[in-house]
N, C-alpha and C positions, 0 to 999 in steps of 0.2 A: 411884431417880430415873431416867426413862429421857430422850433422846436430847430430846426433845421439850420435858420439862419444865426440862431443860441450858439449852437454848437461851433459853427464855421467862425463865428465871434469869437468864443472860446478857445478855439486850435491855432487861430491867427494870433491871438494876446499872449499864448503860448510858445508860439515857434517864435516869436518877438523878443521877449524873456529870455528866449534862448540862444537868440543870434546875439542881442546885445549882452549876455555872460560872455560867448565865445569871442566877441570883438575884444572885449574886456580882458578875458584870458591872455589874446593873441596879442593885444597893446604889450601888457606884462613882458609876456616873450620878445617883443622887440626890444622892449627897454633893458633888457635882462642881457642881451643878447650886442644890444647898440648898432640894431638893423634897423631903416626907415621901410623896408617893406619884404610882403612875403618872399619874393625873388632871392634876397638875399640871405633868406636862411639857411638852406642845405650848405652853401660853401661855408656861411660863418663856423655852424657844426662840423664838418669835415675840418675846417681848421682847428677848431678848438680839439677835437678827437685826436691831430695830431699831434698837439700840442701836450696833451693827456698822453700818450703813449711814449713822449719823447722826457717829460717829466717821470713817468714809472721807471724807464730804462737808465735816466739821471739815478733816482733814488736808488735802482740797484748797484750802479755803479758807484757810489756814493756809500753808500752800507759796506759793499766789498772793500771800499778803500780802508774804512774807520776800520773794522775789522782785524785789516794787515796791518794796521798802526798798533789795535790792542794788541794784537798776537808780538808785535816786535817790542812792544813796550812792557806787556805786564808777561807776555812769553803762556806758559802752559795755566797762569792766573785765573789768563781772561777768557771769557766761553764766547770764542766765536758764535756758535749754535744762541747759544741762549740772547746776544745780541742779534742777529739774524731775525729770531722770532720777534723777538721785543719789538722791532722796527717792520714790520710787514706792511 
């Protein structure tokens, strides 16, 4: 085997190594995700993105609400502000 044929041995053992990480990886991500194949990952993420945006807008409106409850129950006591932060 000479120098040449080494090396193309080498780069192939190599990019091999490297698909089978990336298969590895992208397994992960299905299982992660509970997609049986790549097709179906952009929608899964778009769903879940929504689902992430409509949780934060919960949590804001959720925060505002406890807020109006300390403000009516402990009145000038309670720090809206300081609860606001606390909960970001």
């Amino acid at each position: 085997m000479n120098e040449e044929q080494k090396a193309a041995l080498a780069a192939a053992q190599t990019q091999a190594t490297a698909l089978a990480a990336a298969n590895g990886v992208l397994g992960q991500v299905w299982a992660a995700l509970g997609v049986e194949s790549d097709a179906e990952i952009p929608a899964k993420l778009t769903a879940l993105s929504v689902q992430a945006a409509n949780g934060a807008l919960y949590k804001v409106k959720v925060t505002e609400q406890a807020c109006g409850a300390g403000v009516r129950a402990l009145g000038e006591a309670f720090s809206a502000k300081a609860h606001t932060l606390y909960h970001r």
